[in-house]
N, C-alpha and C positions, 0 to 999 in steps of 0.2 A: 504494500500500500504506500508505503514512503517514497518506496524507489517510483510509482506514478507520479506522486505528486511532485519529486523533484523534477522529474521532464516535462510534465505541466507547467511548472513556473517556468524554467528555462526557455520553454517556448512561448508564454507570455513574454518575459523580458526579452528576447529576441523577437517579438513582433511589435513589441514599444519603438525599435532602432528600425522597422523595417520600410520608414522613407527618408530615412538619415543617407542612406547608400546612393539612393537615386536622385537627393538635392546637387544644384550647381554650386560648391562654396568656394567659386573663385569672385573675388572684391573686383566684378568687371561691368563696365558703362561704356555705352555707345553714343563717341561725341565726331562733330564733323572733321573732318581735317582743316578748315579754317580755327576751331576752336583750340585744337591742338597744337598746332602751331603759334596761337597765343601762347599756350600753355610752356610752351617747351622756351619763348622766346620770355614770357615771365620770366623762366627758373633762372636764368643769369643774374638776377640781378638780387639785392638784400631787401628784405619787406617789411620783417618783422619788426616791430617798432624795439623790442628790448634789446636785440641785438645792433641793429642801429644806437640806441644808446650805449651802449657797451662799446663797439665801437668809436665813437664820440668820444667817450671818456679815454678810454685809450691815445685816442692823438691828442688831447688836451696835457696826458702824461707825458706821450712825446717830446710834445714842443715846451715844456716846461723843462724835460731833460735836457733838448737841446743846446738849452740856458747855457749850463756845467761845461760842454762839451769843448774842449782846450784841443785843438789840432796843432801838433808841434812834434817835430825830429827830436829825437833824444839823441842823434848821433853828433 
């Protein structure tokens, strides 16, 4: 009696997964090639506003380094 009901459940729990197998789970969208081309000619460039600031802050340290900066032969 046990051993049915183990292959009872089994086959319930394997008919819970049985449209898991036949879904599409690839992350895919259909855009024109004009829009793609936006897309691809976007990514070159930086958008993010925090990384822009980061940036920023970064050449503000620069050019305050720059300050210091003694070019001179020591020979």
């Amino acid at each position: 009696m046990s051993e049915d009901r183990k292959t009872y459940d089994d086959h319930s729990n394997d008919m819970t997964y049985e449209n898991e197998a036949s879904r599409d789970l690839s992350p895919m969208v259909q855009i024109s090639l004009r829009e793609y081309d936006k897309l691809k000619d976007r990514a070159k460039y930086i958008t993010d506003k925090d990384m822009i600031a980061c940036i920023d802050k970064i050449e503000e340290l620069v050019r305050a380094l720059r300050k210091h900066i003694v070019r001179t032969d020591l020979d």
